[in-house]
PATIVEX-717900 format. One record per residue (C-alpha): residue in one letter; x, y, z. Coordinates in steps of 0.05 Angstrom, whole numbers, plus 32768, in hexadecimal, padded with zeros to 4 digits. Layout:
N
AXYZ;...
This chain:
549
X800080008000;X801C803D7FE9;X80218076802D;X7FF880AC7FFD;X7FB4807C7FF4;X7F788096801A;X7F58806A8051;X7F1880638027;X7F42804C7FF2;X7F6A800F8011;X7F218000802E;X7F097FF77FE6;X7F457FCE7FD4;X7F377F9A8013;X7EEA7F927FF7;X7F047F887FB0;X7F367F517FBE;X7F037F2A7FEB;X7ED17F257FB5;X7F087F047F8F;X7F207ED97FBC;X7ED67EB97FC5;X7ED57EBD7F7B;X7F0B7E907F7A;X7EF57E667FAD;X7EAF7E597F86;X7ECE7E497F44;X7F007E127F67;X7EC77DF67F85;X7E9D7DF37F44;X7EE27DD07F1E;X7EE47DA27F60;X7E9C7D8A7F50;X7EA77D7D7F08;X7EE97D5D7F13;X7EC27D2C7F4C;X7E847D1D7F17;X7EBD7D057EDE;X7EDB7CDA7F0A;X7EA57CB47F26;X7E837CAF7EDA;X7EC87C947EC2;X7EC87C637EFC;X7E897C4B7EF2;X7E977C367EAC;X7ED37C167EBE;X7EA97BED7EE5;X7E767BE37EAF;X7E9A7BC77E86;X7EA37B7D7E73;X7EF07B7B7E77;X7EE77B9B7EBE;X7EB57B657ECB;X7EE27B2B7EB9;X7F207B417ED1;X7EF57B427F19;X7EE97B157F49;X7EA17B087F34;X7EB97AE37EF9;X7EC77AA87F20;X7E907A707F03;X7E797A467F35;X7E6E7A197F05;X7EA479E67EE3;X7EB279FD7E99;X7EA679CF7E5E;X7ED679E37E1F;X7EC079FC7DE8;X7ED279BF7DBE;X7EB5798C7DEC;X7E7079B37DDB;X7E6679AD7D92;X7E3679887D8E;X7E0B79C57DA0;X7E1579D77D59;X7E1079817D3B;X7DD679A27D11;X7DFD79DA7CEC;X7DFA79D37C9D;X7E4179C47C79;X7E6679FE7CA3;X7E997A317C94;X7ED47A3C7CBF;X7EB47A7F7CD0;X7E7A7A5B7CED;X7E997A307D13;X7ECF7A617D37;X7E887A867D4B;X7E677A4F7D64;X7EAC7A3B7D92;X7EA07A8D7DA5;X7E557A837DBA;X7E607A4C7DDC;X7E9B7A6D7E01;X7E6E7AA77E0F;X7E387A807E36;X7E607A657E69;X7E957A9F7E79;X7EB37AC97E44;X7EFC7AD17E33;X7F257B067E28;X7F2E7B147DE0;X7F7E7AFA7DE7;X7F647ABD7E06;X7F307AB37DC0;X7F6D7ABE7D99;X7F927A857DB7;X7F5E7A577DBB;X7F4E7A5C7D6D;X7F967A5F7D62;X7F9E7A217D8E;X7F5D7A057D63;X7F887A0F7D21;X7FC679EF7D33;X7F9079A77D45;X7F6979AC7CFF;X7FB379AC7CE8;X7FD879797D05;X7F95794D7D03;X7FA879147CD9;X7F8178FB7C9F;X7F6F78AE7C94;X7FA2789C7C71;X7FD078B97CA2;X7FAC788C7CD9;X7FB4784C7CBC;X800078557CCA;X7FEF785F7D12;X7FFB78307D46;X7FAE77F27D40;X7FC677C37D6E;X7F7477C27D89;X7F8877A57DCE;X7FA677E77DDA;X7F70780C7DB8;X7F4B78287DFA;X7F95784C7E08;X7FA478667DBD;X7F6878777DAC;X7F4978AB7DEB;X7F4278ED7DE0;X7F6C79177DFE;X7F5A79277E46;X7F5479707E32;X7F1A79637E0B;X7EF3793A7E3D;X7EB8795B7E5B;X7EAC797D7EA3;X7E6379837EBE;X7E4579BD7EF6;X7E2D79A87F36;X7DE779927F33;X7DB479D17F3C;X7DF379FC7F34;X7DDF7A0F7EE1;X7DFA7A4E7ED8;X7E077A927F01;X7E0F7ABB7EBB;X7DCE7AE27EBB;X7DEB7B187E94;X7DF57AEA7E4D;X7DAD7AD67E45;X7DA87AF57E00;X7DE97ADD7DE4;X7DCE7A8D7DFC;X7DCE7A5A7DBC;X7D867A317DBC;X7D9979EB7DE4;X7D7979C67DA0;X7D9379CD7D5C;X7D5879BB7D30;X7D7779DB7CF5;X7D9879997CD0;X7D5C79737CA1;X7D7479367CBF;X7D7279337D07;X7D7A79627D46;X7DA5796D7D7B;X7D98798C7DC2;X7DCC79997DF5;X7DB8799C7E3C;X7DF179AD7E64;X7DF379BD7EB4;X7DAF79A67ED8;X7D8A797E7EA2;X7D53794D7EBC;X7D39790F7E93;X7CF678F77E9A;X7CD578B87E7B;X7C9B78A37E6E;X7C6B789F7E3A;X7C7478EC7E2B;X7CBD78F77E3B;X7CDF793A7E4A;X7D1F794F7E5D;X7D2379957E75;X7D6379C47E87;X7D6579EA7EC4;X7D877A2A7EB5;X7D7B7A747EC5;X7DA07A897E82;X7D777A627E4F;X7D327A7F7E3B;X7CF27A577E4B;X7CEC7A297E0E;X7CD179EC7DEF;X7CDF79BA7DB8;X7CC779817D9C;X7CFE79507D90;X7D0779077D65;X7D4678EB7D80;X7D5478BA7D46;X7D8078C67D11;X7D4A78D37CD7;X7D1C79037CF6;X7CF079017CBC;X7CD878B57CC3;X7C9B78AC7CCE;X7C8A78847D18;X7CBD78A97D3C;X7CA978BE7D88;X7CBA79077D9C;X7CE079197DE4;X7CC6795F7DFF;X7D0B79867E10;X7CFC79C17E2D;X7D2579FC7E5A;X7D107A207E93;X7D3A7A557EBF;X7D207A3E7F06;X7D2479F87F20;X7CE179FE7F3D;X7CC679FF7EF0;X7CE779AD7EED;X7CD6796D7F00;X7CF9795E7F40;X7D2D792E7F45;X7D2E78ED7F52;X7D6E78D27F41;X7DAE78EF7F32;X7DE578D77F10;X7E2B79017EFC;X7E3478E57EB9;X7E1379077E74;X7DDB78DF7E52;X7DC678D67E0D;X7D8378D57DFB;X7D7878AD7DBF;X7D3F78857D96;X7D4478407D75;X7D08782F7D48;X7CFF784F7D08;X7D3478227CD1;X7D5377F97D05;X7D5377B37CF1;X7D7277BF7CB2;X7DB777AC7CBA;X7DDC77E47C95;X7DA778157CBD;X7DB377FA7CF7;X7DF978147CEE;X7DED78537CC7;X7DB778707CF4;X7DCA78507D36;X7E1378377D3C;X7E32786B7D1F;X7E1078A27D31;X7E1178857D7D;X7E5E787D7D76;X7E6678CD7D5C;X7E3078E67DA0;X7E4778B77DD3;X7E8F789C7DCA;X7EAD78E37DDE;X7E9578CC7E2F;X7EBE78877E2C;X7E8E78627E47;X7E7078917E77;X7E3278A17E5E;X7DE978827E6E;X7DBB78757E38;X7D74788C7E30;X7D4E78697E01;X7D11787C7DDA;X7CEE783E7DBC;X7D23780C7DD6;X7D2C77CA7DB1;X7D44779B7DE3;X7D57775D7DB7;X7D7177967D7E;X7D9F77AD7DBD;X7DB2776C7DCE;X7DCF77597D8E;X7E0077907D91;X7E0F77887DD4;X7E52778F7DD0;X7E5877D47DAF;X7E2477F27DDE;X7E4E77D77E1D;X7E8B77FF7DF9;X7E5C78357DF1;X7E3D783B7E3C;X7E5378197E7B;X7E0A782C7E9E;X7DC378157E97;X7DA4781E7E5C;X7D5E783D7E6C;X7D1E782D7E4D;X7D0378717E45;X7CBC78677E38;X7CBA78387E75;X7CDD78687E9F;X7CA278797EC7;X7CA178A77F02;X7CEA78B77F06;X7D0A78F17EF3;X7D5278E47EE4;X7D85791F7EF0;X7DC379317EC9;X7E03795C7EC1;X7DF679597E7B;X7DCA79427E4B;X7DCB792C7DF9;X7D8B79277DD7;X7D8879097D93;X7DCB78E97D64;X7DDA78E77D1B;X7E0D78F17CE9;X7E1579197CAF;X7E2878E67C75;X7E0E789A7C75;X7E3278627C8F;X7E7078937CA2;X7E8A78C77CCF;X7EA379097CB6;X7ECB792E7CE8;X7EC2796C7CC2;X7E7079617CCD;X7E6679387D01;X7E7E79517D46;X7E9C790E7D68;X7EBF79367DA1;X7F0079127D91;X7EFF79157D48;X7EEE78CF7D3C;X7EF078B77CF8;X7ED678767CDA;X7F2178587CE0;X7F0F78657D2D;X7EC3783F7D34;X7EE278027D03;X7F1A78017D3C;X7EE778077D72;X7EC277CB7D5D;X7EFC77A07D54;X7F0A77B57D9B;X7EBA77A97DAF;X7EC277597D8F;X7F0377547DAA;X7F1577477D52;X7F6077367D4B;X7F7577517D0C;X7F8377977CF9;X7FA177917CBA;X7F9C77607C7C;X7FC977347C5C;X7FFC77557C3A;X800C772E7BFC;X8061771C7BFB;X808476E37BE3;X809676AE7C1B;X80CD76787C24;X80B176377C38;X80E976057C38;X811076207BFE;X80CF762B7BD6;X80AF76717BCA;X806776707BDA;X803476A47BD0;X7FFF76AA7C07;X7FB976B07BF0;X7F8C76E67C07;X7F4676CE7C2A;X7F0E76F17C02;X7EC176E97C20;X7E8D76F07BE8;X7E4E76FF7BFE;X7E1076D87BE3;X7DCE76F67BE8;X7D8776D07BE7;X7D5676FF7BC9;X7D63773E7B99;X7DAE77497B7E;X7DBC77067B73;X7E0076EF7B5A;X7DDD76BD7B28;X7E2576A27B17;X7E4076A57B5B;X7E66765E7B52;X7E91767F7B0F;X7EA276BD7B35;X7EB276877B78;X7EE376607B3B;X7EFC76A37B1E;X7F1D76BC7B65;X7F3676807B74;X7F5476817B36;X7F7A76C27B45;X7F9076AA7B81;X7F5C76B67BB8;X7F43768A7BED;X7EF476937BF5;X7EBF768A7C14;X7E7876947C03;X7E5176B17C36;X7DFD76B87C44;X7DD276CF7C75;X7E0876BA7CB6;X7DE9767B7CE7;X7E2276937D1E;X7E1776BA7D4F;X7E1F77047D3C;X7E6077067D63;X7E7376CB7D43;X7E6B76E37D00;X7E8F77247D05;X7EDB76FF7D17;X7EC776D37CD9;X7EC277157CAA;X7F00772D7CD6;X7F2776F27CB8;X7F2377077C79;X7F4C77397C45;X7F1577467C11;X7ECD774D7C16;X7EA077467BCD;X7E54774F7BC5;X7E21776E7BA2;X7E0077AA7BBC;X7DDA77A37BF6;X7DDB77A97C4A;X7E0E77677C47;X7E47778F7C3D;X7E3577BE7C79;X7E6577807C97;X7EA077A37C79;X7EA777C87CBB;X7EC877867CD9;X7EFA77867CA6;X7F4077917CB3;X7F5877D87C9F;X7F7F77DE7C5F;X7F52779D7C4B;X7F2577A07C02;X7EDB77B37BF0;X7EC377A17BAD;X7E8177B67BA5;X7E5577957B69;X7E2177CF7B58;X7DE777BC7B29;X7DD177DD7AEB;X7DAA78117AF0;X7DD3784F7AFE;X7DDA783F7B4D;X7E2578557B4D;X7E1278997B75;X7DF178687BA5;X7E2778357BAB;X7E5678697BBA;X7E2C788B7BF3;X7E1478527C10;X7E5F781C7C0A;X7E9678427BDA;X7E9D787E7C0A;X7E9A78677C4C;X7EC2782C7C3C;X7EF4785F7C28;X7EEA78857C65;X7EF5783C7C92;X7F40783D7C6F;X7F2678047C45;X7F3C77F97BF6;X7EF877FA7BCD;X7EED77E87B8A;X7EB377EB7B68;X7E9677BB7B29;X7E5A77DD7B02;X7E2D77A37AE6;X7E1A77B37AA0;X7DDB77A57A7B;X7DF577637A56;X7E0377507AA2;X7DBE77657ABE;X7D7E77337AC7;X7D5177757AA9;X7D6B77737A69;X7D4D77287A5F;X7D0777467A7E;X7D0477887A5D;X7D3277887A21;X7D6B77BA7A08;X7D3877E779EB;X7D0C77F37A2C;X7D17782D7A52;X7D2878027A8F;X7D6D77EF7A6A;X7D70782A7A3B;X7D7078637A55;X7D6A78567AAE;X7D7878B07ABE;X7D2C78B37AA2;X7D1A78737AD2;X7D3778997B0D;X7D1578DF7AEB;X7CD978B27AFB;X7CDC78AB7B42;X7CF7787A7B78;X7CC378487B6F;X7CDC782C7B2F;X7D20782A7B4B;X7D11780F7B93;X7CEF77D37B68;X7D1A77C67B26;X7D5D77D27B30;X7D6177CB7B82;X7D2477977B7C;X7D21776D7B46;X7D6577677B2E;X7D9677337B2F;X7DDA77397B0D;X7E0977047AE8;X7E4D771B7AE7;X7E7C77187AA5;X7EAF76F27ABF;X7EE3770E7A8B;X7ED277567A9B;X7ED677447AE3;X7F1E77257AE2;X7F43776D7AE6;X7F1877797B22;X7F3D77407B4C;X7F82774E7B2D;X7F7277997B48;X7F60777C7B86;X7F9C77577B95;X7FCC77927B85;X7FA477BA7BB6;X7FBF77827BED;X800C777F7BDB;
């Protein structure tokens, strides 16, 4: 303060710097607000969000987690998928249980990658170590892919992914469905069966589901599976048992011996054999003398009851997790691209596990090699079953074509309809190198075959090659067997003698098919028999015996 300022003035100069001072003070507190509002709105998005929310505590499930790959069969009823497809099914699945980080996605598909690569293909396998007394060691998956199961009532605590939940059934394949119950799933029998999932993330729902193979037939019986979020909304239950189950159906073309592998064998081998043995079996329609004669494979299959479902009154079986319905994408065969196995199983694999089922002892054929027997070089001659049937297909010169292999050097043996026992009769087709018939369920036996052993397949006239392959030429492929196929020609056909070269039936058979199934189902599958050209055949069993040096 200067000594020549006034009293009034200094008193002026006080009030002035007081105002600014509480100026001041306002505007700091003002800032201080703001300042307090940003932090708690960045904090509470921090905590919002879902990387805050799995990096926390909470995360911890309090449920066991199933991989991703152990799951698939959530998706058994996708059409012929992409790889996109697939990597977002492995996500969804993922998601439902507890989501990873977006690093821990990366490695798993990376991880996913590298197995598709180093998978090996069948040819690849038949190299691999057969020796099927050692087959339940060689041939587990690995223990990485086995499945783990919640605690009974113990579902799910992820409230939060409702929306993002796949449907339990896949009803999307023409064929036949799939539903996967996994975590509280409750079986009961009865003349309308259900089987319901106890789970607060899946939305109250219902289907209607044929657990056979070929959902279309008619005759089938339907199992209500249905989800509810409170455990209340369930049966109560009765018994409990911590192993997965498999609802399945018999019925519909069982009986037929190349259906009963094709829609039950196989299809049961791709659902079930991923559990080793620890699974329980709920059947729909059960065939007990059907079941019996394939005893074997279904002990393989399940070491627990199998349960009459329709009898299965007043008890309401509970479950860690739970299969409804089986099939496979392609007949008679397994492909691991399609058909979700859990292990990727191929058909090399279910030909091994019945040799293991009957105990069979060989593996491989005869391979065809000079021998010295005493100073003398000796050729050893293959075995070769032909097989002889009653009805349509006939070989009507069956003793010629007998003459003509043993002429090339085979030893055979005609077989008909077996009078063994059925385990019996599969060592007998086990003994042999070559198996030859005319089209027809008979050659469904091929599965007892050694691998690496021969197929010919006789195929009557008629343009039936598409479905020799489908039904014999591929999957014997697929089983690591040699096929060969011998088209009959008209000369060689029983039609031309009814119908003559000029008839439609012989002259020109795309229009027969044009015409529908009928004419097909009873000519060339019905009424045909076939008499083979011995001449054009003999380069059919020289090919055959190159195929076993």
């Amino acid at each position: 303060m200067r000594r020549g300022e006034s009293r009034g003035t200094r008193g002026a100069n006080r009030s002035l710097s007081s105002s600014w001072k509480s100026s001041y003070i306002g505007y700091g507190l003002v800032v201080g607000f703001v300042l307090v509002l940003l932090y708690l709105m960045v904090t509470t998005q921090f905590s919002n969000s879902p990387t805050a929310y799995l990096a926390g505590p909470a995360t911890i499930s309090k449920t066991k987690q199933i991989p991703a790959a152990t799951h698939q069969e959530n998706h058994a009823g996708r059409e012929d998928g992409s790889r996109e497809m697939e990597e977002r099914y492995r996500e969804e699945v993922a998601r439902t249980h507890t989501e990873p980080s977006k690093g821990q996605r990366q490695e798993e598909k990376v991880e996913s990658e590298q197995l598709r690569e180093e998978r090996n293909p069948i040819e690849e396998q038949l190299g691999n170590e057969t020796n099927s007394g050692n087959w339940e060691d060689t041939h587990q998956p690995e223990k990485k892919g086995t499945i783990e199961f919640s605690e009974f009532g113990g579902g799910t605590d992820d409230f939060n992914n409702v929306a993002n939940t796949k449907p339990i059934c896949d009803t999307s394949f023409g064929k036949y469905d799939i539903c996967v119950l996994d975590g509280d799933a409750r079986a009961q029998g009865g003349a309308a069966a259900t089987v319901t999932l106890v789970s607060p993330r899946a939305a109250p729902r219902e289907w209607k589901i044929k657990p056979y193979s070929r959902k279309y037939l008619d005759g089938l019986k339907a199992v209500t599976v249905k989800s509810v979020p409170n455990p209340e909304d369930a049966p109560q239950c009765t018994t409990q048992l911590n192993v997965p189950a498999m609802v399945i159906e018999l019925g519909g073309l069982t009986g037929n011996y190349w259906h009963d592998f094709t829609d039950v064998l196989i299809p049961l081998f791709i659902g079930a054999r991923r559990f080793s043995g620890e699974v329980q079996l709920l059947v729909v329609n059960l065939l007990p003398f059907w079941v019996h004669k394939y005893r074997k494979i279904f002990s393989q299959i399940s070491r627990h009851e199998i349960i009459d479902l329709d009898k299965d009154h007043g008890v309401v079986r509970c479950y860690p997790h739970v299969v409804v319905g089986y099939g496979s994408r392609k007949e008679f065969t397994i492909d691991p691209s399609l058909d979700d196995t859990g292990g990727g199983y191929t058909m090399v694999n279910f030909t091994e596990f019945l040799r293991h089922s009957y105990s069979l002892p060989r593996d491989r054929p005869i391979k065809l090699i000079s021998q010295g027997t005493g100073g003398a070089a000796g050729l050893t001659r293959p075995r070769m079953m032909i097989l002889e049937r009653t009805n349509s297909r006939k070989l009507m010169n069956l003793p010629e074509v007998v003459t003509a292999a043993e002429a090339a050097g085979f030893e055979v043996t005609v077989a008909g309809r077996p009078r063994a026992s059925y385990d019996e009769f599969a060592r007998e087709v086990n003994s042999f190198d070559v198996m030859l018939g005319v089209h027809g369920a008979g050659l469904t036996n091929c599965v007892f075959l050694p691998t690496g052993a021969v197929l010919v397949q006789i195929v009557p006239y008629g343009r039936l090659e598409n479905i020799a392959q489908t039904d014999f030429g591929d999957p014997a492929r697929d089983m690591g067997l040699r096929y060969i196929e011998y088209g009959i020609a008209a000369e060689e056909s029983s039609l031309m003698d009814v119908f003559g070269k000029d008839h439609p039936m012989i002259k020109d058979p795309i229009a027969v098919h044009m015409s529908g199934w009928g004419n097909v189902a009873e000519w060339y599958l019905g009424k045909q028999d076939v008499r083979v050209n011995i001449d054009r055949f003999r380069p059919i069993l020289i090919q055959v015996l190159e195929h076993l040096r």
